[in-house]
N, C-alpha and C positions, 0 to 999 in steps of 0.2 A: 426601728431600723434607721432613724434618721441620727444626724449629729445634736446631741444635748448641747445646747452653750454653757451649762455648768461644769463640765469636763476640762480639765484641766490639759492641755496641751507643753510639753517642754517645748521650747522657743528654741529653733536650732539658727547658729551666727550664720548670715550669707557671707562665706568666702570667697575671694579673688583667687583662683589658682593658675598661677602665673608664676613661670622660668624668671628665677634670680642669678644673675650674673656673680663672680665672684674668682679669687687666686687662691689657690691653697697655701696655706701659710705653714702649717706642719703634719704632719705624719707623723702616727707611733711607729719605730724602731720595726715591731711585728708589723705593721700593715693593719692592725684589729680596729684603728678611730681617727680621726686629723682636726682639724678647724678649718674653715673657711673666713676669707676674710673678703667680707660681702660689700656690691658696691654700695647699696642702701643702708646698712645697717652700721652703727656702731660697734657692736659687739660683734666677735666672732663667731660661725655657726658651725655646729658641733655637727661631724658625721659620724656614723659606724661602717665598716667595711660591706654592712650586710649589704648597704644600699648603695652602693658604690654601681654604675652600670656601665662600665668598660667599655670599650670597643668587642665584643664578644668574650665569651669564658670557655674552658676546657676545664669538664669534671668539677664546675664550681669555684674554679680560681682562675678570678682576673687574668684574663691576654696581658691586657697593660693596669696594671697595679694604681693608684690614684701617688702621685708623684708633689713635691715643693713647686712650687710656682705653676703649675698647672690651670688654664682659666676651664673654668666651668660651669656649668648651667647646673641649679636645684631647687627644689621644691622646701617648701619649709613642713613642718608637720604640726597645723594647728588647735592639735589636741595638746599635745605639749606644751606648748606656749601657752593656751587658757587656765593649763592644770600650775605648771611650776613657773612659766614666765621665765622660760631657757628657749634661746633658739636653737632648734634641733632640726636638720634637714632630713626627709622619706625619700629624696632621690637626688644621686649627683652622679651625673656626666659629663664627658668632653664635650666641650662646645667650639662648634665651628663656626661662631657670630663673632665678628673681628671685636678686637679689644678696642675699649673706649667710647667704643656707644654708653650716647645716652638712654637715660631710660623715659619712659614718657609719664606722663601724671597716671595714666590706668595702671601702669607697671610697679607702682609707686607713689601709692595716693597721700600717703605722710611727708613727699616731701616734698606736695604743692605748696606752693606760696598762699597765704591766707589772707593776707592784709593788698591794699591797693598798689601799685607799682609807683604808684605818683603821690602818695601819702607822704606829708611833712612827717618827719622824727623829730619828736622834742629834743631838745639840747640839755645834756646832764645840766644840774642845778651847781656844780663845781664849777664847769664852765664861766659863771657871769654873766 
């Protein structure tokens, strides 16, 4: 009845799930996928319509359809990203968090600074 330690346990990743800011940068023509152009990320992040969460729906289709330049809050889907290493968002909405905030080191722990503030930089070797 008790736990064996020779049992093998899968090791599941601790995730941060945390609202990513970001503008839409395109739309497919139909409304079926777009990208996101995220403020942490390089890469653009892929949505599908399924996940799209409007301001309210009727019969399944978006009030307000996900639009170009639109800012937005969305979740990333981190099974995707461990499987193929594509970012692919599981939820994106209108956000009503004013544009240009920063984001903070929890929001964003890849793009703390790692080295000291006050650390010398060597001087390329071209220099002299």
């Amino acid at each position: 009845m008790g736990r064996h330690d020779d049992d093998e346990e899968k090791k599941i990743p601790y995730r941060i799930q945390k609202r990513r800011l970001g503008t839409i940068r395109y739309v497919n023509p139909d409304g079926e996928f777009g990208f996101i152009e995220a403020e942490d990320f390089r890469e653009d992040v892929f949505f599908h319509r399924t996940v799209w969460e409007g301001w309210g729906t009727q019969r399944d289709v978006p009030v307000m359809p996900p639009q170009e330049f639109m800012w937005v809050e969305f979740e990333l889907d981190d099974d995707k990203f461990e499987q193929d290493k594509k970012l692919r968002a599981k939820s994106v909405r209108l956000s009503r968090r004013p544009e240009g905030k920063k984001l903070s080191g929890r929001d964003a722990p890849h793009l703390v600074i790692k080295h000291h503030p006050n650390a010398r930089k060597k001087r390329p070797t071209w220099r002299g």
